[in-house]
C-alpha positions in Angstrom: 81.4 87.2 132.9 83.8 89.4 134.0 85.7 89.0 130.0 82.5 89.1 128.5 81.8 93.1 130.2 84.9 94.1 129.1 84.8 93.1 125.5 81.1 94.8 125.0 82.6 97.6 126.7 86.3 97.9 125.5 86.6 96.2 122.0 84.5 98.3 119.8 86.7 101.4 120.7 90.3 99.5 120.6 92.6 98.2 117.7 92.2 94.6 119.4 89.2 92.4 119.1 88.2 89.1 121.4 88.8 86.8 118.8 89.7 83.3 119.9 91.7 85.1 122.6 93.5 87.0 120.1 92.8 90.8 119.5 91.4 93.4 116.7 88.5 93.5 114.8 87.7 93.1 111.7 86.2 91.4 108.7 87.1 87.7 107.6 90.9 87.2 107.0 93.3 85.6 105.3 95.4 82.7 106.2 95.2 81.9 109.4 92.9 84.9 110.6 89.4 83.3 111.9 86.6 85.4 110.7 84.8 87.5 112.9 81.0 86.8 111.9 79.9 87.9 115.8 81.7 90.5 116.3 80.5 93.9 118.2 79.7 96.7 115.7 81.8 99.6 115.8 80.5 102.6 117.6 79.8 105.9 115.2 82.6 107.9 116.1 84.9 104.9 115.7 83.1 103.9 112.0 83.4 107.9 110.9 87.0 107.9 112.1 88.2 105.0 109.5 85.9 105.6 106.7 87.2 109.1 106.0 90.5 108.1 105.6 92.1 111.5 104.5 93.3 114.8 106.3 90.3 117.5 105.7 92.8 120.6 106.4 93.8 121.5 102.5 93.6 119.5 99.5 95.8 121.9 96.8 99.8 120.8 97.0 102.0 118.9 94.8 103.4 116.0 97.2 101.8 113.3 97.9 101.6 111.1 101.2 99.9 107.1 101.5 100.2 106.0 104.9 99.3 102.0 105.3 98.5 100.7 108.8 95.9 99.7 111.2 94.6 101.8 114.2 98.3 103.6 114.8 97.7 104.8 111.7 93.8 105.6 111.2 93.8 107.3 115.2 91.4 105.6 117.1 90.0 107.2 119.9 91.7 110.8 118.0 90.4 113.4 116.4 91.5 113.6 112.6 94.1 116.5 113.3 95.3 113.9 115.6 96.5 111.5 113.7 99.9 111.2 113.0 100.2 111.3 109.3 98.0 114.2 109.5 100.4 115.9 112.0 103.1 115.4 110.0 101.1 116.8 106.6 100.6 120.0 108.8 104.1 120.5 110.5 105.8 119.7 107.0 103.2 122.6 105.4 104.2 125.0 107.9 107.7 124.3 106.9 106.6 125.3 103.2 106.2 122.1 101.9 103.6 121.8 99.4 101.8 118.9 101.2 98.6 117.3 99.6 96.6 115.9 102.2 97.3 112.3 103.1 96.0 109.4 102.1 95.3 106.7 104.6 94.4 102.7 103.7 94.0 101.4 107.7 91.6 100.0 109.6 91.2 99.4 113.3 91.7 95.8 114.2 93.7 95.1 110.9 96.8 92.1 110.7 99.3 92.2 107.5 96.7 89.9 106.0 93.3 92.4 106.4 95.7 95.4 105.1 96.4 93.7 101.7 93.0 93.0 101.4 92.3 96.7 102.3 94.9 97.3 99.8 94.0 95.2 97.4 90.4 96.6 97.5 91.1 99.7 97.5 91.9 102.1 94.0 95.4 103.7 95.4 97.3 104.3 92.6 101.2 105.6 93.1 103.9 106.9 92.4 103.4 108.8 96.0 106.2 111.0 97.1 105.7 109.4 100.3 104.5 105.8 102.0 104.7 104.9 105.5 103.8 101.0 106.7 102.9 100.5 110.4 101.3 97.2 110.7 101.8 93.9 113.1 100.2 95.0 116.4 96.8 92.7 115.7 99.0 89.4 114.4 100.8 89.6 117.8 97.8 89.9 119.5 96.0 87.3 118.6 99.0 85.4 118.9 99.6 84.2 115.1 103.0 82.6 114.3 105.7 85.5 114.0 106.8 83.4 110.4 103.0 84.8 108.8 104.3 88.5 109.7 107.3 87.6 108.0 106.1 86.4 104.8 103.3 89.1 104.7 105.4 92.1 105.9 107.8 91.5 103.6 105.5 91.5 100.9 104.1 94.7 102.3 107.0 96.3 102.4 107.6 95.9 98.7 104.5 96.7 98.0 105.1 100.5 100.0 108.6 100.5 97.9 106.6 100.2 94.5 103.9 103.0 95.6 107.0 104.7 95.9 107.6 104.5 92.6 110.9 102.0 93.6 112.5 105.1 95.4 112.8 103.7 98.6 114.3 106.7 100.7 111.0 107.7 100.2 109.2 105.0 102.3 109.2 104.5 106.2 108.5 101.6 108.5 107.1 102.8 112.1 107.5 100.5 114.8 104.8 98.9 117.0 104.0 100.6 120.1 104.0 98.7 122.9 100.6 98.7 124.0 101.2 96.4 127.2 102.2 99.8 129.0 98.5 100.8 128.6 95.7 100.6 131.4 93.4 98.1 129.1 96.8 95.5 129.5 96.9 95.9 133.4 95.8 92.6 133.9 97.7 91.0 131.1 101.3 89.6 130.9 103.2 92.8 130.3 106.6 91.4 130.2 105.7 88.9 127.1 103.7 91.4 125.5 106.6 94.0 125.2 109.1 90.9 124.6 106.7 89.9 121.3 106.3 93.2 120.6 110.4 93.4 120.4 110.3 90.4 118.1 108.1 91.8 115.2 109.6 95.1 115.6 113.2 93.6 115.5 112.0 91.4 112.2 110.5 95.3 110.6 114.2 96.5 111.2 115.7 93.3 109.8 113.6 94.1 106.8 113.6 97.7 106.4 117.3 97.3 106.7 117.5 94.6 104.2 115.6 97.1 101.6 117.1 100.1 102.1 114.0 101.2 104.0 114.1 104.4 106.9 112.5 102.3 110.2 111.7 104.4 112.9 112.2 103.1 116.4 108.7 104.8 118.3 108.3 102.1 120.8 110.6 103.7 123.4 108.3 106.7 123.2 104.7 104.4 123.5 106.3 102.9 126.6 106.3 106.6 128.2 103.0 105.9 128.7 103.8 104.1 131.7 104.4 107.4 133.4 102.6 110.0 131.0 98.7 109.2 131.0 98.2 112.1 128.9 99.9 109.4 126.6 96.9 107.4 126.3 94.0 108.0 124.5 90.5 108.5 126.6 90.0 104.2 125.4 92.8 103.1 127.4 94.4 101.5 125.0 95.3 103.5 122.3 97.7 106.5 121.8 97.0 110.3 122.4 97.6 112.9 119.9 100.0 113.9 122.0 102.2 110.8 121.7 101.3 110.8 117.7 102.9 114.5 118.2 106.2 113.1 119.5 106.3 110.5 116.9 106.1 113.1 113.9 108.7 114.8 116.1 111.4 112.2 115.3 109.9 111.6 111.6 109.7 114.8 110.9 113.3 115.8 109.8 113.7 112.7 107.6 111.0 113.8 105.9 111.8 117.6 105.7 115.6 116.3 104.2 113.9 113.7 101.9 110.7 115.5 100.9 112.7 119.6 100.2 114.6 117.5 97.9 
């Protein structure tokens, strides 16, 4: 019973959804991913915050920004101006750069599998002058086989190069925060989670390395959290806008050398 309370009560505000044991929500899946037919809708502020899936702050620029992901990326439990591709659009434009606002294709609760179907679903259309890819959180969690994130981050990861227009200085892999630090894990295995969470990250830099492709260690930073509540978002689970700050403080002069070019 006690499981049961915590999933009506937690779930529909987290990135991770009760699902065979496994987290994150979502629709049906690919692969391996069991479909979802009974899960909890989404409370409103949680359904407004991933279906307006672009900054609101100013639309005219030239440069163009697609950030791919799952809840790191869409903010849940944030407001907008919280999220960190939207902090970054805003530090780069008071840095003079002519930012368009970002363009986001996450959801909450998505695995590699649900964000190619977002993708493939979706009309994004590249070159952008900018892609980020944060993604692998949700296969961990509901414990698929590390060899599906391979195959379907790789293919990802391409994919982010090509929306690039093949320039890949101009594409970013984020690592996966380690969310076991978090009050929602406190009863979990935190030890295994951050060591599976070391795994996919290590296979994202084995990638991004492989490709040519800027990865950005933030875990270190998620694990703060340990010791800085106002790291965690008011769910428990999720990150503040204050961590998302010190995230687009270490992206932020890649993309300042990359994007002034």
């Amino acid at each position: 019973m006690k499981l049961i309370y915590l999933f009506c009560l937690i779930f529909p505000l987290s990135c991770m959804e009760a699902d065979d044991n496994r987290p994150e929500n979502e629709e049906k899946t690919k692969d391996e991913t069991p479909a979802n037919d009974d899960a909890e809708p989404e409370d409103e502020e949680s359904s407004e915050n991933e279906e307006n899936n672009e900054d609101t702050t100013m639309t005219n620029g030239s440069i163009s920004f697609l950030a791919l992901g799952d809840s790191y990326t869409i903010g849940e439990s944030v407001e907008i101006a919280e999220r960190w591709p939207v902090q970054l659009v805003t530090e780069l434009r008071e840095r003079g750069v002519e930012m368009k606002d970002s363009e986001i294709i996450a959801r909450t609760g998505w695995t590699t599998a649900e964000l190619q179907d977002g993708i493939d679903h979706s009309e994004v259309k590249g070159p952008y002058d900018w892609v980020s890819l944060l993604i692998g959180v949700n296969n961990q969690y509901r414990g698929y086989s590390i060899s599906i994130y391979r195959t379907e981050f790789e293919f990802l990861l391409k994919q982010a190069i090509a929306f690039a227009g093949g320039d890949k200085r101009r594409v970013i892999v984020v690592s996966i925060p380690d969310y076991g630090v978090t009050p929602f894990a406190a009863n979990s295995d935190r030890a295994k989670i951050a060591r599976e969470i070391d795994d996919y990250n290590n296979m994202a830099r084995g990638f991004s390395e492989a490709y040519g492709v800027t990865f950005f260690n933030i875990t270190p930073i998620s694990r703060e959290a340990a010791t800085k509540p106002e790291y965690v978002a008011e769910d428990g689970l999720h990150p503040s806008g204050e961590m998302y700050a010190a995230w687009v403080q270490m992206i932020l002069p890649h993309a300042l050398e990359i994007l002034d070019e």
